[in-house]
C-alpha positions in Angstrom: 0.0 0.0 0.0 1.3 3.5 -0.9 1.8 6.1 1.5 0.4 9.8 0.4 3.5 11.7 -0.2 1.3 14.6 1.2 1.6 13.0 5.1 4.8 11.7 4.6 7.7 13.6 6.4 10.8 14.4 4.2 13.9 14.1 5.1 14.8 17.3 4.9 13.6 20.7 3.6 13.6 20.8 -0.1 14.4 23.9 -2.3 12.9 24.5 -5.4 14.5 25.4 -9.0 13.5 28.8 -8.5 14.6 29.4 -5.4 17.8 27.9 -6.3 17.9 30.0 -9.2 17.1 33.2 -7.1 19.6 32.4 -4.7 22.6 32.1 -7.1 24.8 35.8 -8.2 24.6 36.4 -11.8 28.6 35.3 -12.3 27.7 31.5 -11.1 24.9 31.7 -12.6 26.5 32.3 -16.0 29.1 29.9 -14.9 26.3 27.4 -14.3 24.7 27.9 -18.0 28.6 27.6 -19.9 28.9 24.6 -17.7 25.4 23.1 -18.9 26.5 23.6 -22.6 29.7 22.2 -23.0 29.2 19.0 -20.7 27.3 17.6 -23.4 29.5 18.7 -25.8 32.5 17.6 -24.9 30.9 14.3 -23.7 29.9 13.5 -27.0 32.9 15.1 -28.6 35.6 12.5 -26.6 33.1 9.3 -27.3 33.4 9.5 -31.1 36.7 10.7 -30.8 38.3 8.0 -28.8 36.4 5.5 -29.7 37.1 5.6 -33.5 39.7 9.0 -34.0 40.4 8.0 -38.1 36.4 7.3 -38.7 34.6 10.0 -41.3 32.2 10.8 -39.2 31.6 14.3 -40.9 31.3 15.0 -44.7 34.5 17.0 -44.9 36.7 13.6 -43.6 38.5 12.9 -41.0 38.1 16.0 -38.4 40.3 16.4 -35.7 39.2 16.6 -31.9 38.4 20.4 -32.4 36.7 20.1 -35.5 34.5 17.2 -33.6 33.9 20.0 -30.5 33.1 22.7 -33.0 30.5 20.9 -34.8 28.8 19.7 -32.1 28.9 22.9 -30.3 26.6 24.3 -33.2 24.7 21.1 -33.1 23.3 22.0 -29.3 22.9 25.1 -30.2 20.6 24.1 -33.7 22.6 26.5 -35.6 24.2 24.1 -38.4 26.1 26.3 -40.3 26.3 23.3 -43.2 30.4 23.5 -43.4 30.1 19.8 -41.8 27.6 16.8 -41.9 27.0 13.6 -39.6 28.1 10.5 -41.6 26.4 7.2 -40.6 25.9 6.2 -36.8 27.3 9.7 -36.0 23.7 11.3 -37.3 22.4 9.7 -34.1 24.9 11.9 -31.7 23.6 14.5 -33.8 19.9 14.0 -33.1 20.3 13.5 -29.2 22.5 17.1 -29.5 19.7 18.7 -31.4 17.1 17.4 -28.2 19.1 18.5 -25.9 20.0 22.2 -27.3 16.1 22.7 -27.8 15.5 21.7 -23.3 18.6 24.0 -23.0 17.2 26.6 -24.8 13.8 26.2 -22.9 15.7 26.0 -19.4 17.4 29.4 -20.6 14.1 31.5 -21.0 13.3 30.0 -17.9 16.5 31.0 -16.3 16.1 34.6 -17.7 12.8 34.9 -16.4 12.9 33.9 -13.2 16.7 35.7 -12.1 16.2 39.1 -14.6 12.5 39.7 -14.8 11.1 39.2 -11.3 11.8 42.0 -9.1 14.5 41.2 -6.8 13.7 39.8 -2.9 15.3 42.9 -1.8 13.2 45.4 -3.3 11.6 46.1 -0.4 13.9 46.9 2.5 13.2 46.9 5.9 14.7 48.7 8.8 16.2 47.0 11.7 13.6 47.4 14.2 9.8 47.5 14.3 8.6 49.8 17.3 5.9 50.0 19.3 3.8 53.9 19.7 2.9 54.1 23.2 0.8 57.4 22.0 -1.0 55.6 19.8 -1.2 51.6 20.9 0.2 50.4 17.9 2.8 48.7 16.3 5.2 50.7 13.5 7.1 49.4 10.5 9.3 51.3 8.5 10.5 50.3 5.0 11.9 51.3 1.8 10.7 50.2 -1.8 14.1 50.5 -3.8 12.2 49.7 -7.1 12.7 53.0 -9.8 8.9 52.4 -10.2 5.7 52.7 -7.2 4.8 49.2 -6.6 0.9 49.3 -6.8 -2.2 47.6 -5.4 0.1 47.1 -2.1 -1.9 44.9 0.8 0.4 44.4 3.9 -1.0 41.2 6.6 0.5 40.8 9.8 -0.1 39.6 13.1 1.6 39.8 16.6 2.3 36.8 18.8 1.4 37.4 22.0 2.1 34.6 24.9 0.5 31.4 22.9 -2.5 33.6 20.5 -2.2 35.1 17.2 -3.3 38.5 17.7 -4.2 39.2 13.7 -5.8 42.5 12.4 -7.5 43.7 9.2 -5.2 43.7 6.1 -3.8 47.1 5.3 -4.8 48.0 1.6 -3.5 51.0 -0.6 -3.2 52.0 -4.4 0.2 52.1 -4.4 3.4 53.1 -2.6 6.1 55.8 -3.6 9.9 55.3 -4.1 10.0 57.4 -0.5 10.2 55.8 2.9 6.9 54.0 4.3 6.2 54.2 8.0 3.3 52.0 8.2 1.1 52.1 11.7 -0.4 48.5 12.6 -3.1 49.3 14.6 -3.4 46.8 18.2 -6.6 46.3 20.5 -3.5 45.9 23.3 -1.9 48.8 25.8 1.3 48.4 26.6 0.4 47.2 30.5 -1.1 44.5 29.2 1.1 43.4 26.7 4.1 43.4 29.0 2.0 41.0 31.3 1.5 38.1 28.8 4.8 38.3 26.8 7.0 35.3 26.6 10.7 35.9 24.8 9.3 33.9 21.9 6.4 36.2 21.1 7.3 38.4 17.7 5.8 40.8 15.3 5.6 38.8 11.8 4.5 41.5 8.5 3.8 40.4 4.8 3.7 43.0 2.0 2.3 41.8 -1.7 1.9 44.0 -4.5 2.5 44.6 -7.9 5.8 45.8 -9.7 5.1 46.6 -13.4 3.6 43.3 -14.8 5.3 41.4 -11.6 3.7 40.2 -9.1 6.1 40.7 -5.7 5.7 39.6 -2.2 8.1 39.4 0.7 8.0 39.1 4.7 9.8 40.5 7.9 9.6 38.7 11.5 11.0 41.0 14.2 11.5 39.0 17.7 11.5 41.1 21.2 15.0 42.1 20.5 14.3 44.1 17.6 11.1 45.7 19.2 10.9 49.1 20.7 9.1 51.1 22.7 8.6 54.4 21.8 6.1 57.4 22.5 5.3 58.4 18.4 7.2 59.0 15.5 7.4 62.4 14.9 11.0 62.7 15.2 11.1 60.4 11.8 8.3 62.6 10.3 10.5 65.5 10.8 13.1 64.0 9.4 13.0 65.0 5.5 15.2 63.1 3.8 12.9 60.4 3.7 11.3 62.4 1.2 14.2 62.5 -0.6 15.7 59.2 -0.7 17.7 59.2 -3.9 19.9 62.6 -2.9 20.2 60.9 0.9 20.2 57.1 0.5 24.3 57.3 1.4 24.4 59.3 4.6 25.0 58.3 7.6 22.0 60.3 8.9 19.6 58.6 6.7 21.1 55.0 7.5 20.8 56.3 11.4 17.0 57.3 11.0 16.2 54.4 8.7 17.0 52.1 11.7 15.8 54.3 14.4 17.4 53.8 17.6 16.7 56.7 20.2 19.0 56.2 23.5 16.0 56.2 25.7 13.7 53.3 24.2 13.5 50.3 25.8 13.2 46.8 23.8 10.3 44.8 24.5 12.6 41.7 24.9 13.2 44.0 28.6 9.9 42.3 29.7 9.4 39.0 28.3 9.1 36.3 30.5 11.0 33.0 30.1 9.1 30.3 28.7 8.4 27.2 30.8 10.1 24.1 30.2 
């Protein structure tokens, strides 16, 4: 009797092409394509060379080991010039090239697609800390779409774990969102008192933000823990700040690094009151 592969546990976490793809820098993966082209080439290339080196397998006669790597080169490639031909069992090598050019091919748009037109996992950036608006009960994210276009129809999700619940509120929908700096308020039911009396060092602030990027569709995450919460009174020291209006002429400083992950000297992190969880 076969076991569902859906209840079965795996072995281990699995990664998929495209986040295997996503994960790799352009050089390796340009590396990685080369590499994909010539192993069948040269494979081929040394079998019919060592096997039989004075055969005519092409139609010019005997060929040479470069020759042989040159022609079937173009052969994965389905260019075919027509300066050589196959001869004999040697249009079979030929065939199984041609297959295998025209998946490579196929895997390259693929390739292209996923690593050069999806927006990058970094095109939203968040800062350092989430913070907590005593003013205001509520929660505060700050983040920064890098994109040179407004990513549009922008919903942001999130939820705060608090002891062992799931305190979730309404999703957060706008039009679209600038190339400026976002500080986004996540409204909580919660004062501070009462938070302070049910945290556990495991509790965290977990934020998801989908939208569109030109014809892309983008989506990415952010889980602060207790250690990258504070607790503030508002955020009108960022609001004053104007160089979030101005991002491109500012991006470099030090000050807008500094305000970008805000750390005033008198704010407390909300890991200061989480309890230990029992064993």
């Amino acid at each position: 009797m076969k076991t569902n592969p859906q209840f079965t546990l795996p072995i281990e976490r699995k990664k998929s092409l495209i986040e295997f793809i996503n994960n790799l820098s352009n050089k390796r993966l340009l590396i990685l394509w080369l590499g994909t082209y010539l192993f069948p080439v040269l494979i081929i290339t040394a079998i019919e060379y060592y096997n039989n080196p004075d055969a005519h397998m092409l139609s010019n006669g005997n060929c040479g080991f470069w020759d042989l790597t040159y022609f079937n080169f173009i052969s994965v490639l389905t260019i075919g010039y027509g300066d050589y031909a196959p001869i004999g069992f040697f249009r079979l090598c030929t065939i199984i090239e041609a297959v295998i050019g025209a998946a490579l091919y196929g895997f390259t748009i693929s390739i292209i697609t996923i690593k050069f037109l999806l927006p990058k996992r970094n095109t939203v950036v968040f800062s350092e800390y989430a913070y907590y608006c005593t003013d205001d009960n509520c929660f505060m994210v700050i983040y920064l779409n890098t994109a040179s276009q407004y990513l549009t129809n922008v919903a942001t999700s999130w939820y705060f774990k608090l002891d062992e619940d799931w305190e979730t509120q309404d999703q957060i929908n706008v039009p679209f969102i600038t190339k400026s700096v976002q500080t986004f308020y996540l409204d909580f039911p919660l004062d501070l008192d009462t938070i302070k009396s049910r945290l556990h060092e495991l509790d965290c602030l977990r934020v998801g933000l989908s939208g569109s990027l030109g014809m892309a569709s983008y989506s990415t995450f952010v889980q602060y823990n207790l250690s990258n919460i504070l607790i503030i009174k508002n955020r009108k020291e960022l609001t004053n700040y104007r160089g979030f209006y101005d991002v491109d002429n500012n991006l470099r400083n030090d000050k807008f690094k500094e305000m970008f992950h805000y750390n005033p000297t008198d704010a407390e992190f909300m890991s200061k009151y989480a309890q230990k969880m029992k064993q």
